[in-house]
C-alpha positions in Angstrom: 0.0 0.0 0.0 1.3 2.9 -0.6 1.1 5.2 2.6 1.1 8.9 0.8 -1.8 8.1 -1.3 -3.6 6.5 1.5 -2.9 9.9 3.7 -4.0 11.7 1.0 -7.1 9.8 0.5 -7.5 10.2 4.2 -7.2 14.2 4.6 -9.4 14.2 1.6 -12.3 12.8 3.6 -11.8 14.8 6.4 -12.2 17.8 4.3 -15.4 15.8 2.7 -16.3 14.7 6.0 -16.8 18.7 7.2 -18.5 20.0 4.5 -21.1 17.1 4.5 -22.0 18.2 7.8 -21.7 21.8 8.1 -24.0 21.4 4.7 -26.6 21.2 7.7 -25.1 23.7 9.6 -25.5 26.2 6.8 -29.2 25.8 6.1 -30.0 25.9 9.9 -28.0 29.2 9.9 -29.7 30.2 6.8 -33.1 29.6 8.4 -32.0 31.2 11.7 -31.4 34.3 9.9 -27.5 34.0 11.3 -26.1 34.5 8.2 -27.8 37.5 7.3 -27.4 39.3 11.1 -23.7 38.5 11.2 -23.3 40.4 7.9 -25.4 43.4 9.0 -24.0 43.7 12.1 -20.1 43.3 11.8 -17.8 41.9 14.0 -19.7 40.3 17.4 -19.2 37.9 19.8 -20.7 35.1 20.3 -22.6 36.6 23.4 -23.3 40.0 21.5 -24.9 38.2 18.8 -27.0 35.5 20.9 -28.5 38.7 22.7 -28.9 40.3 19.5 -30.9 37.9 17.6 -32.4 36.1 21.2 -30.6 32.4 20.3 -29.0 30.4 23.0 -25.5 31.6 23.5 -24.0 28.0 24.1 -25.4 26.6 20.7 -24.9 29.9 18.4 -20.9 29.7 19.5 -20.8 26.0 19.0 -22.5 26.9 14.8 -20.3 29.9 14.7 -17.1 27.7 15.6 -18.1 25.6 13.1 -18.3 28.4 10.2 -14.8 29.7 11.3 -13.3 26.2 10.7 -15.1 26.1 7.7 -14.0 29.4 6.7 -17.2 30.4 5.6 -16.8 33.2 8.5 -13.7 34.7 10.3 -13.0 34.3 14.0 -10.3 37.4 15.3 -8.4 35.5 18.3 -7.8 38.8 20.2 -11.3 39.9 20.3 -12.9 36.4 20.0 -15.3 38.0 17.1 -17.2 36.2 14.6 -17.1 38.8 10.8 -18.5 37.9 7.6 -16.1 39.5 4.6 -17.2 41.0 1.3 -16.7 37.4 -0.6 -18.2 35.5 1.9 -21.5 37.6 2.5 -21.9 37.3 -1.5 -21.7 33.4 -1.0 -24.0 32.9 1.9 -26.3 35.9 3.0 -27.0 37.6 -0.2 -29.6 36.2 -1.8 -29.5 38.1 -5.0 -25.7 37.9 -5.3 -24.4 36.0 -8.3 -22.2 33.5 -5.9 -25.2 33.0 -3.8 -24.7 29.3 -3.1 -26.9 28.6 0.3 -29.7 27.1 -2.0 -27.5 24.0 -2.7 -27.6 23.4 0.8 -31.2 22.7 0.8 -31.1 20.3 -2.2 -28.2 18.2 -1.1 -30.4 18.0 2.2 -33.3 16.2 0.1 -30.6 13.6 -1.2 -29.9 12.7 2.1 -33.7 12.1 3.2 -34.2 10.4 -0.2 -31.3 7.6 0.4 -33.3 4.8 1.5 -35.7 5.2 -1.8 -32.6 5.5 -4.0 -31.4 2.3 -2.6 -34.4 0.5 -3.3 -34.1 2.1 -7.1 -30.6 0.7 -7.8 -32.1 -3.1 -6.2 -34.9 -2.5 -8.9 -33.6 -0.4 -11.6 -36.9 1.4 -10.8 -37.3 5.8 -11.2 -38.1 8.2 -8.8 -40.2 10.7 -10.3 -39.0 14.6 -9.6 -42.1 15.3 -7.0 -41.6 12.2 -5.2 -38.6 14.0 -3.6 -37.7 15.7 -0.3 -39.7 18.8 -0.9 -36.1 20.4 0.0 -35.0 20.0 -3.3 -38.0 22.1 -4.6 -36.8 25.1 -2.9 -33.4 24.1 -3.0 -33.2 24.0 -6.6 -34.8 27.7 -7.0 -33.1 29.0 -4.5 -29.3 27.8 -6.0 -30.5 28.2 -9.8 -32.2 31.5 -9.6 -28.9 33.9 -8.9 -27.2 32.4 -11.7 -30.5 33.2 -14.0 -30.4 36.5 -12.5 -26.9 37.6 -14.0 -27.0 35.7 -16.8 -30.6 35.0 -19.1 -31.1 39.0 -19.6 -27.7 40.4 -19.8 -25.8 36.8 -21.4 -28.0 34.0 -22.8 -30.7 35.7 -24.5 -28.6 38.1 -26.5 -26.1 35.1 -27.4 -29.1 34.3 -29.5 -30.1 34.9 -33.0 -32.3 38.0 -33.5 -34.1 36.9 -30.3 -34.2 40.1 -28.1 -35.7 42.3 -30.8 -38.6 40.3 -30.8 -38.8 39.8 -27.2 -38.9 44.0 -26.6 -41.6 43.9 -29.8 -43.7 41.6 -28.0 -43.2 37.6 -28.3 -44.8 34.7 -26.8 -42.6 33.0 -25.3 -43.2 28.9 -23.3 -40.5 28.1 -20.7 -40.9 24.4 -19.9 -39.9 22.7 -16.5 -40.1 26.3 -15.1 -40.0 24.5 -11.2 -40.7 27.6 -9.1 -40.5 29.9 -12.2 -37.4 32.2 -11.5 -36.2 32.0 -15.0 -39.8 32.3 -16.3 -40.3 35.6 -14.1 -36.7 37.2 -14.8 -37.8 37.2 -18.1 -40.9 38.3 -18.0 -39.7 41.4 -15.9 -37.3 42.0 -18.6 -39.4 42.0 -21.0 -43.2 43.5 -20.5 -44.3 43.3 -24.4 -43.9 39.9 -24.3 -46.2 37.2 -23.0 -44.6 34.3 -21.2 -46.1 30.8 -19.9 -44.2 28.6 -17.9 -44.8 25.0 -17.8 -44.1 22.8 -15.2 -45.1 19.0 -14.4 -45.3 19.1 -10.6 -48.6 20.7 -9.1 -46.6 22.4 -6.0 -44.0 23.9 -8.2 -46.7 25.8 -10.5 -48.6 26.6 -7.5 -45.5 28.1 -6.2 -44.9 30.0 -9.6 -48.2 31.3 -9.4 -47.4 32.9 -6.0 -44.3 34.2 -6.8 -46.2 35.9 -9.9 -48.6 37.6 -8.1 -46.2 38.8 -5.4 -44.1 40.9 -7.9 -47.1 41.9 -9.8 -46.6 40.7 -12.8 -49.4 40.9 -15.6 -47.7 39.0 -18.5 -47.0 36.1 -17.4 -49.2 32.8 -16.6 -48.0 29.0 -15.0 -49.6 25.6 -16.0 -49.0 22.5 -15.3 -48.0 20.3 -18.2 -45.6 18.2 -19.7 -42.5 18.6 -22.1 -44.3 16.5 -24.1 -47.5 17.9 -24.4 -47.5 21.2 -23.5 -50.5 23.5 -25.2 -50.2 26.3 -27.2 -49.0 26.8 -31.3 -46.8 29.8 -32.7 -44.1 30.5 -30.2 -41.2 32.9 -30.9 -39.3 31.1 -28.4 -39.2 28.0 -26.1 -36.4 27.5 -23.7 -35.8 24.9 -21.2 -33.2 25.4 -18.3 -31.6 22.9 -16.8 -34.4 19.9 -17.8 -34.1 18.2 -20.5 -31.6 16.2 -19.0 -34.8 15.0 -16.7 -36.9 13.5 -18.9 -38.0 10.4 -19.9 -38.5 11.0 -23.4 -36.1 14.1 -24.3 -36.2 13.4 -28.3 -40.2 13.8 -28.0 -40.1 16.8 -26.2 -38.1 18.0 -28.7 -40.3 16.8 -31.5 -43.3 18.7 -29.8 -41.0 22.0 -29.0 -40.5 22.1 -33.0 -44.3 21.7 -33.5 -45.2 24.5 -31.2 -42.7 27.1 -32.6 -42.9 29.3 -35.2 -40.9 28.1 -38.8 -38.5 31.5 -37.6 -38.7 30.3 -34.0 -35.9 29.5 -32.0 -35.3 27.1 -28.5 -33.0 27.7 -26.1 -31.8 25.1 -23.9 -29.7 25.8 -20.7 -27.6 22.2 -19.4 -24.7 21.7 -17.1 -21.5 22.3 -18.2 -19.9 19.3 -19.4 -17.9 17.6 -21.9 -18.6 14.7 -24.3 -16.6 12.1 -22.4 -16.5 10.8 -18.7 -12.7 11.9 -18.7 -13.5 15.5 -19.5 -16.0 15.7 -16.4 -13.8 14.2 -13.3 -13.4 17.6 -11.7 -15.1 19.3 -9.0 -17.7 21.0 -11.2 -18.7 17.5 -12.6 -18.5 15.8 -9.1 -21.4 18.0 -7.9 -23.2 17.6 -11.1 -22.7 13.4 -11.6 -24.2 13.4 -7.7 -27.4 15.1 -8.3 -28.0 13.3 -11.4 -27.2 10.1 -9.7 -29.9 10.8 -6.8 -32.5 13.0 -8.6 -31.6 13.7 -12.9 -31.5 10.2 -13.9 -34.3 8.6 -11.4 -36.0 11.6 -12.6 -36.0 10.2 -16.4 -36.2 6.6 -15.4 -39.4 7.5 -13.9 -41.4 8.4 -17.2 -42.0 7.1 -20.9 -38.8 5.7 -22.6 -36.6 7.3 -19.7 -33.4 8.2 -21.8 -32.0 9.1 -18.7 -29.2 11.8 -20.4 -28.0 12.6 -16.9 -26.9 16.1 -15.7 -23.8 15.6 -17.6 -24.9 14.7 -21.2 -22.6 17.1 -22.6 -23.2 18.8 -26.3 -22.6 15.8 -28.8 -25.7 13.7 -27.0 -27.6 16.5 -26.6 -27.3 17.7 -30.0 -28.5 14.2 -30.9 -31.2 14.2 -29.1 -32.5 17.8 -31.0 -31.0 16.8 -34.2 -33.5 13.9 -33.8 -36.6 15.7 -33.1 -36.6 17.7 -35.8 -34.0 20.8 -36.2 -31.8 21.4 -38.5 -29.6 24.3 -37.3 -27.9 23.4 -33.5 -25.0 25.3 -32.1 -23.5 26.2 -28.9 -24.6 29.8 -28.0 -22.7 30.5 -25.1 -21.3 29.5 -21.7 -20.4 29.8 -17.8 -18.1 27.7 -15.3 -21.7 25.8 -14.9 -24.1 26.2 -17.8 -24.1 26.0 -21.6 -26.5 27.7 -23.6 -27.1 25.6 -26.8 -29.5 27.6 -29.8 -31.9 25.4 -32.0 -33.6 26.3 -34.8 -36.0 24.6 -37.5 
């Protein structure tokens, strides 16, 4: 054996070890609200901010320990205060910052509740549909998508497009399909107020959820259903995108057959995936690590679940997917654009 590689093997599961559970740690702080006092208030102590927010002292500097080892907070020695910097307030108590990265938290919590049903699917080879989850991964999921939508779909993505944003500012009808809780649905229909958007979604909570999140921003042009990729109503649409789905479902090649239907011959779809290349090699890195365990406990049950279930899994990458839009009916297919965690791919009749 050899002895380096074992300690390094080792020292890598501590580290793994402590971020598994301070995952909990950080969505009980989130919860709390700690997150968010800490960075308001500046440097305290552990007794300064227990009276502040009216926690238990004891348990507060046992979390707040825990964050310093983490270094997800600072801890000054001299004063024995607890600070948040710049960097870390954008990662944990900002919820519209870009690197706003609490939301994980929540979804990696539903894998863990989820484990015993999982185990049972890889007995069986049997699905586990998307609302059969931990409802922590509904919220999750908005919650660590959404930021990235927000500083990307108006200001990146859709102008990475052809000809697309002149239409939207004319006035477009637009389908977004798996909207979930409808962030990416809403940012663009806030953008863009000529327009008229529909999201679809095939879980009943999530739509609900859409349809509160709607009204609370007061937003007139814009409308949540529940339907399928498949199926979806509606005939004419300037544009159809998808983020972050079609890696889900059961039958991705007849959702794409039935996106080509319901656009217009100048339409265009827009599909957002996970980063990743075309071969397992070009994925073993920490990007693809995160991304091969959701689809292992929620992407790919997700797909085995319904018709056919392709089951594409979060990391596809383009030449699969390109396949898969190729075969349902579009002729013109191209990468549009990318970040460190999505691609934006363009289709076209």
């Amino acid at each position: 054996m050899d002895m380096q590689a074992l300690d390094a093997l080792v020292n890598k599961m501590v580290g793994d070890l402590g971020a598994a559970v301070n995952g909990a740690l950080v969505v009980l702080g989130d919860r709390l609200g700690i997150f968010r006092a800490l960075a308001r208030s500046g440097a305290r102590t552990s007794e300064e901010l227990a009276e502040q927010m009216g926690l238990d002292e004891r348990y507060l500097r046992e979390w707040l320990s825990a964050q310093a080892a983490s270094g997800y907070i600072n801890y000054d020695s001299d004063s024995h205060a607890f600070s948040m910097s710049p960097e870390q307030q954008a990662v944990f108590s900002d919820p519209d910052s870009p690197a706003a990265m609490t939301g994980g938290f929540y979804s990696v919590s539903s894998v863990y509740h989820d484990e015993p049903r999982m185990a049972e699917c890889f007995r069986t080879g049997a699905g586990l549909g998307w609302g059969d989850h931990h409802n922590c991964l509904f919220c999750g999921t908005a919650r660590f998508f959404r930021p990235g939508y927000a500083a990307n779909v108006v200001q990146n993505w859709l102008p990475s497009l052809d000809g697309v944003v002149p239409k939207l500012e004319a006035g477009a009808r637009v389908a977004d399909i798996g909207c979930g809780h409808g962030s990416s649905t809403l940012i663009m229909a806030q953008a863009f107020p000529n327009s008229h958007f529909v999201g679809f979604d095939l879980h009943p909570a999530s739509i609900e959820a859409a349809k509160e999140h709607a009204e609370a921003q007061g937003l007139n042009n814009v409308e949540f259903q529940v339907a399928k990729a498949k199926d979806f109503p509606g005939r004419d649409y300037d544009l159809v995108t998808i983020f972050d789905a079609l890696h889900d479902m059961g039958d991705p090649t007849g959702a794409a057959q039935h996106v080509r239907e319901a656009l217009k011959p100048d339409g265009t779809w827009m599909i957002v995936e996970p980063i990743a290349g075309d071969s397992l090699a070009d994925n073993l890195n920490p990007v693809g690590r995160v991304y091969y365990g959701f689809s292992t406990m929620v992407c790919t049950p997700a797909s085995r679940s319904q018709e056919v279930g392709l089951a594409l899994g979060a990391q596809a990458g383009e030449r699969r997917l390109r396949d898969v839009v190729t075969q349902g009916g579009f002729k013109r297919f191209r990468r549009a654009t990318e970040t460190a965690f999505n691609m934006v791919l363009e289709a076209r009749p």
